[in-house]
N, C-alpha and C positions, 0 to 999 in steps of 0.2 A: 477429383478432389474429395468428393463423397466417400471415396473410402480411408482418407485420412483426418478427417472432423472425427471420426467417432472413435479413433483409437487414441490408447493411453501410450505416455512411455516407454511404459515396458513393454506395449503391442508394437509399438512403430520400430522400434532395438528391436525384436522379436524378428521383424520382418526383414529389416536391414540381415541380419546374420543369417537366416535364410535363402539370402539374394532377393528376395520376391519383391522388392524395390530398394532404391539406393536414396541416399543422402540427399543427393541432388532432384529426385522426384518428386521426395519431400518438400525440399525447398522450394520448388519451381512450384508447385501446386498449394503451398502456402502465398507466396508472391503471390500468385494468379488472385488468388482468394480478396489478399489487397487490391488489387486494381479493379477488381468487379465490385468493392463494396467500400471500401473507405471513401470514397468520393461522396459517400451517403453519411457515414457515421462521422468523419474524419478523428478516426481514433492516432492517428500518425502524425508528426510533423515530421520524419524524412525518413523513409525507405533505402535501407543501402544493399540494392539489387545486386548488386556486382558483389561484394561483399559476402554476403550471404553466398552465393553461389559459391564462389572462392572457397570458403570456410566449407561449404557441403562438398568438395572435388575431396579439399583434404580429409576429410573424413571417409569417403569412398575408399583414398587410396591406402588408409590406415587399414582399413577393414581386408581390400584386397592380399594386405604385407602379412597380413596377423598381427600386426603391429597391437600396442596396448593401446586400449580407449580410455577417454573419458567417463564418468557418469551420464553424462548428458550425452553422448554423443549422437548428433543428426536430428536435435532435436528443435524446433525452428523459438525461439524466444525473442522478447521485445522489452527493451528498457527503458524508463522512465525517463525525461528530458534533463532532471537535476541530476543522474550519474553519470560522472564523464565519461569519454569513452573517445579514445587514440585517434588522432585523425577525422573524425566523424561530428559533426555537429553538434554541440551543445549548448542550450540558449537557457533553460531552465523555464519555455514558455514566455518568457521576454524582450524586447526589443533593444532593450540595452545592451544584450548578449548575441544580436543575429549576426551572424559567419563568424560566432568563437570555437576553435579549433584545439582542444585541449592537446596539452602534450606527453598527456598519460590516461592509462586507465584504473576506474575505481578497482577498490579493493572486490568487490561483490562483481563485478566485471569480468573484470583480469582471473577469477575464480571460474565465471562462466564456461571463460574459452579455455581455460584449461582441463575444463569440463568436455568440451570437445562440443561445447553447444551451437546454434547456427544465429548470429546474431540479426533478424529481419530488419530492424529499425529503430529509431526513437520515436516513443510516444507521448503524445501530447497530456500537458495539466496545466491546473493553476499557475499562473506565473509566481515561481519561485518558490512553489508549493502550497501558497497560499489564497486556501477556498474549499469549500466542503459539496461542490458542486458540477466543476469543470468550466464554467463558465466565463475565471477571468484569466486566460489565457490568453494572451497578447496576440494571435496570430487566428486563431479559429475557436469555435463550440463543437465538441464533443459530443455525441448523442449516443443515448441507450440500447443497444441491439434488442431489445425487449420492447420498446418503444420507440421511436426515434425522435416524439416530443418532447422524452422526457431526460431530465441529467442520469448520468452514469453514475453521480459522486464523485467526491472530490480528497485529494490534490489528483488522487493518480487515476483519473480520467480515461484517458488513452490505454494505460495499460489493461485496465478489468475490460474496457470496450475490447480493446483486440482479442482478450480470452472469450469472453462470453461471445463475438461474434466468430470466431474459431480464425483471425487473423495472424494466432500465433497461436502453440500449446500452451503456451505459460509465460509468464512475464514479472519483472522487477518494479517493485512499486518503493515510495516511502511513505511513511507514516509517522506524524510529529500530534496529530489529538485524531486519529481515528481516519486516514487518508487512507491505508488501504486496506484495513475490515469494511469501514461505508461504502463505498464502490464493490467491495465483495457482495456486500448484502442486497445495492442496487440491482447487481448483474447476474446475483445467483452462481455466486464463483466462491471457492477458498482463500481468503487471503488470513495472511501471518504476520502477527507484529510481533517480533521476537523482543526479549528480553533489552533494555538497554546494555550495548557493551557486547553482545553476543555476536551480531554482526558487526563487520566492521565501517565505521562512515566515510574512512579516507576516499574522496571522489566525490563525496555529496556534497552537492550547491548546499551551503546550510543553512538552515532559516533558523528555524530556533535548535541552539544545539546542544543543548540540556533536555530534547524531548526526541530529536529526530530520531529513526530506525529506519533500517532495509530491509524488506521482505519481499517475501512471494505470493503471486496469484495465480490461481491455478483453478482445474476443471475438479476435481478431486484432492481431498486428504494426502493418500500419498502420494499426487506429484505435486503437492505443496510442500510436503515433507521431503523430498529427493532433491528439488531444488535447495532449500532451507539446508541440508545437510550439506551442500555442493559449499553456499556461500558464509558458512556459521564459523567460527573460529576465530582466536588470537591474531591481532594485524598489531605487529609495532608502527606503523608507520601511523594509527590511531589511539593517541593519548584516553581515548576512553573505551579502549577495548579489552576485554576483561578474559584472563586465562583461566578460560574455564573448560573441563574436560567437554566437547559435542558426544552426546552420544550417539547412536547408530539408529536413528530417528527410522530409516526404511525398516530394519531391524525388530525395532519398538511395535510396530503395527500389527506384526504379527503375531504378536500376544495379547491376549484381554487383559483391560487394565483389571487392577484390585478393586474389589469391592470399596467405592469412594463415597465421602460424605460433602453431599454439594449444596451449595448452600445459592438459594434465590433471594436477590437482594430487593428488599419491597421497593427501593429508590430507582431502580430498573423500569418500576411498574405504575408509577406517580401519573400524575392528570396530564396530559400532553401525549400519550401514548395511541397511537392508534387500537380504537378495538379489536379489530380482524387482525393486526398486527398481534396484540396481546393474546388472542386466541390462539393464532399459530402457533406460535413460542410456547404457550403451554402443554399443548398437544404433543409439541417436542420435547420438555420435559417430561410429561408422561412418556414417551417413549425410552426414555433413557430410564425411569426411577425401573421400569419394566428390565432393564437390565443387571437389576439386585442390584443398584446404586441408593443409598438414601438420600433424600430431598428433604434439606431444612433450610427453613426463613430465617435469612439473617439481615444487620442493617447497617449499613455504610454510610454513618449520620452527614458526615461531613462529603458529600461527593458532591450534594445539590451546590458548593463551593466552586464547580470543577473547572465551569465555563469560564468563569468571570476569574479566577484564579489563572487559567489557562492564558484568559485575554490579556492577563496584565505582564505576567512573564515573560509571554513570547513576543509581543511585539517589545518590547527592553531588548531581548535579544536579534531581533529583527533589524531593532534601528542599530546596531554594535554592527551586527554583520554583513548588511545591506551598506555600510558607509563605503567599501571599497569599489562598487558601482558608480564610479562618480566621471569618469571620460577620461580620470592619466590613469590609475592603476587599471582598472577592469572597462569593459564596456564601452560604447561609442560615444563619441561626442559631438556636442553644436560649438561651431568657435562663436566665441564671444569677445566683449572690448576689455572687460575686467573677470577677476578669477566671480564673485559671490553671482554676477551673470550667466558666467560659467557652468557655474551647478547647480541655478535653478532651471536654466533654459537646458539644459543635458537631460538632468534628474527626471522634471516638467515633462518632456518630452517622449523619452525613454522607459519610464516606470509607467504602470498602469495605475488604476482610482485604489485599489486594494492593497497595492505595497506601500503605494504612500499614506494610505491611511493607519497601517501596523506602524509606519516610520518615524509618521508623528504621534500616534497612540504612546508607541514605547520611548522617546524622545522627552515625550509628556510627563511622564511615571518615573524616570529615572532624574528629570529635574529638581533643584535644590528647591525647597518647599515640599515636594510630592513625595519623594521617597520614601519619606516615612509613613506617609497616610495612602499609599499604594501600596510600592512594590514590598516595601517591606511584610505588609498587612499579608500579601497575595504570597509570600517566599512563606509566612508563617502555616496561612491554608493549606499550601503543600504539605509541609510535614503534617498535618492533621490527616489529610488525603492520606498517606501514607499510613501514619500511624491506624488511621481504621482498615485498610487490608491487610494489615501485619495483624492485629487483631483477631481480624475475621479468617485469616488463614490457623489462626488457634483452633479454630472450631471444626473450621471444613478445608477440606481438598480443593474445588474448585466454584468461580464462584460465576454464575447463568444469570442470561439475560438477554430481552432483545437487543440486537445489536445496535438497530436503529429502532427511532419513534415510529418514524412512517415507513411505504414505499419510497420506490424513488417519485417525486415530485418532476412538477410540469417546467421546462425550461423558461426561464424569466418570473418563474412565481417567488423567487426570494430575493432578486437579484436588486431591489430597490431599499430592500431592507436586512441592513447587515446584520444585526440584533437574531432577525430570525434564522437568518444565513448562520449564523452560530451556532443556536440551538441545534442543529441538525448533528452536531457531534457530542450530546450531551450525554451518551450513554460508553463513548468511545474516548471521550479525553481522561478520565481517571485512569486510566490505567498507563497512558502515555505518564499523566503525574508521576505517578510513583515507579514510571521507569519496569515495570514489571510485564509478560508477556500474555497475548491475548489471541485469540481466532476465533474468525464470522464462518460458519459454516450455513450452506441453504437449508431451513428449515420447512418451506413450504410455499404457496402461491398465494398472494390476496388480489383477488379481482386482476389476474394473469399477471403479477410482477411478483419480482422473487422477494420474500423473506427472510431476514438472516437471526439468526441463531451466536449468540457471543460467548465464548468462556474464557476467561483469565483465572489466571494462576499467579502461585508464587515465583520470584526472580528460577532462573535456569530451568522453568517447567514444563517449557515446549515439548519435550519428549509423551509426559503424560496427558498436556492437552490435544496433542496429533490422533493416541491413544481411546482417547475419549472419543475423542472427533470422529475418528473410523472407524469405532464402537456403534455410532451411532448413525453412520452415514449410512452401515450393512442395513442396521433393524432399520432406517428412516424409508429406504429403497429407494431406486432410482428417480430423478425427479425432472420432468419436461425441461428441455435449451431453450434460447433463444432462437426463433425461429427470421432470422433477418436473412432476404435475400437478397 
């Protein structure tokens, strides 16, 4: 197996077209990788052995025919629990949903294996997406390959844990305020939150759907960027998916970007920031201004808005989309004598302490009295949020920061207090606000856990942040794995 942890993409395709191993060697020796170690991390909730194998034969015998490949082809990947996927398990982390068998696949899915990818499994998160930690997961706790007392981060859990413990090359996450940059930055991984509208969300369990996105995690820049290009594109069958030209992101890499004017936002930098965290990041900066980039202070008045703005949105949308969970349309049920029985002893049962608290949070807010002294207030923040990156994109190219305050933190240290459990995305939900796209790149070690590194851009900028990204991942140099055995 050791000699496939430490190859990229284009090394393991390299290998396959030279015969020097097959599709299936891969797979077998990813598989194996799961069953020696997730019994430790439980980064999975359902391994589809047969499956996988299946899908590695056909890609052998493509390669055998000459047949055309995929992008991805033989390449072993792992999907998040909220993206369906045909036949195969989907619960979204919650019990309301255990043995639902969707009867289709997502858009970013269905894109996968047409990719000619190897699908390992689903992986475990937050039930229904929602948590910045891993921990409220209806079924198990996730643990960090870097540590295994500590969270991975949260929603996408499961997925940065299978990358960062090499249980897959790469894997699909979502991200609705910072689900899968946080987990990149916990596990020292790439992850991607593209533009709103870029990817498409048909298939995502939706929690809030004015904020979600689909991206990639990955070990490297450009196999964050090769996946990202697999699954980016116009889907009609997604009312907010936006026809925008993709460009040629693998393509993009290998050019140095233009001399850019990047701008460090002091609200990045505010009292709550770990020191040795703020250290590293800057270190990082210096290393990029080192690449004839100019660095200017700029300020994003309104983001310290972001959380609390974030809080009152998404749970309004939480409690709209979460209603169909109730035991006749979606999800299992408790018979009862009367219907309002019914749905509390179902719901009660079924739901975990964290969805019913968004359910009645946004329940709460969108109530006759509250509207207007909530959500309205919190709908107005938003365009403020906005309005200060459209602003700040007058000035500068792209705009840095730490991705997160801290390391990843010790498992059960936030979990009593939701307040704090929040903050943990205060540097990653503005950018979900304004719908605009961002990526945690590892910037460095504090006290052996990874550091991430954030840049967001203007709407369709993914190309120039991947640009950046690889700009900077060359000069940053290689940087110590996970070392979980």
């Amino acid at each position: 197996m050791s000699q496939f942890i430490d190859l990229s993409i284009s090394q393991l395709q390299a290998g396959l077209k030279k015969s020097e191993w097959s599709a299936v060697d891969i797979t077998q020796a990813y598989l194996d990788r799961i069953a020696k170690l997730d019994s430790k991390l439980k980064a999975y909730l359902q391994v589809t052995t047969t499956l996988a194998l299946d899908q590695a034969k056909v890609v052998d015998r493509k390669i055998a025919q000459g047949k055309k490949l995929g992008s991805l082809y033989g390449i072993p990947v792992a999907i998040k629990d909220v993206l369906m996927t045909k036949d195969i398990f989907t619960t979204a982390a919650s019990k309301i949903l255990k043995n639902y068998l969707p009867p289709y696949n997502a858009t970013a899915v269905e894109r996968l294996l047409a990719a000619d990818a190897i699908i390992l499994g689903k992986t475990n998160c937050d039930e229904f997406a929602m948590g910045a930690s891993g921990e409220n997961s209806s079924y198990q706790i996730t643990h960090n390959p870097w540590d295994a007392k500590r969270v991975p981060g949260g929603s996408s859990s499961g997925s940065a844990a299978a990358v960062a413990a090499a249980e897959c090359r790469v894997s699909l996450g979502s991200d609705t305020a910072g689900s899968i940059r946080q987990p990149a930055s916990f596990c020292g991984l790439v992850g991607v939150k593209p533009t709103y509208g870029r990817v498409s969300r048909y298939g995502l369990i939706a929690m809030a759907s004015s904020f979600d996105t689909v991206g990639p995690l990955a070990p490297t820049v450009k196999e964050a960027a090769q996946v990202l290009q697999v699954i980016a594109g116009y889907d009609s069958c997604d009312a907010t998916s936006q026809d925008q030209k993709v460009p040629d992101y693998v393509k993009l890499l290998e050019q140095s970007p233009k001399k850019l004017r990047l701008g460090v936002a002091r609200e990045f930098f505010s009292p709550g920031l770990d020191n040795k965290v703020a250290t590293i990041v800057k270190q990082a900066l210096a290393v990029i201004q080192k690449l004839g980039h100019q660095v200017i202070e700029v300020s994003l008045p309104n983001i310290s808005l972001g959380v609390a703005t974030y809080y009152i949105i998404t749970p309004a949308e939480v409690s709209a989309n979460l209603a169909r969970y109730d035991g006749i349309r979606y999800g299992q049920a408790v018979p009862s004598q009367n219907l309002y029985e019914f749905y509390t002893k179902t719901r009660g049962q079924f739901l975990g302490s964290e969805v019913k608290r968004r359910i009645i949070l946004g329940t709460y807010v969108l109530s006759a009295g509250y509207y207007d002294a909530y959500y309205r207030k919190a709908v107005l923040a938003r365009e403020a949020i906005k309005h200060d990156f459209k602003k700040v994109f007058e000035q500068v190219d792209v705009v840095l920061g730490p991705t997160t305050p801290t390391v990843a933190f010790a498992l059960g240290e936030k979990t009593t207090d939701p307040l704090a459990m929040y903050l943990a995305d205060i540097n990653t939900v503005p950018a979900n606000i304004a719908g605009i796209p961002a990526i945690s790149i590892p910037c460095g070690l504090s006290n052996g856990l990874p550091v991430g590194l954030q840049l967001i851009g203007p709407a369709w900028s993914e190309g120039l942040l991947l640009q950046l990204s690889a700009a900077y991942e060359t000069a940053r140099g290689p940087l110590p794995l996970a070392t979980v055995n």
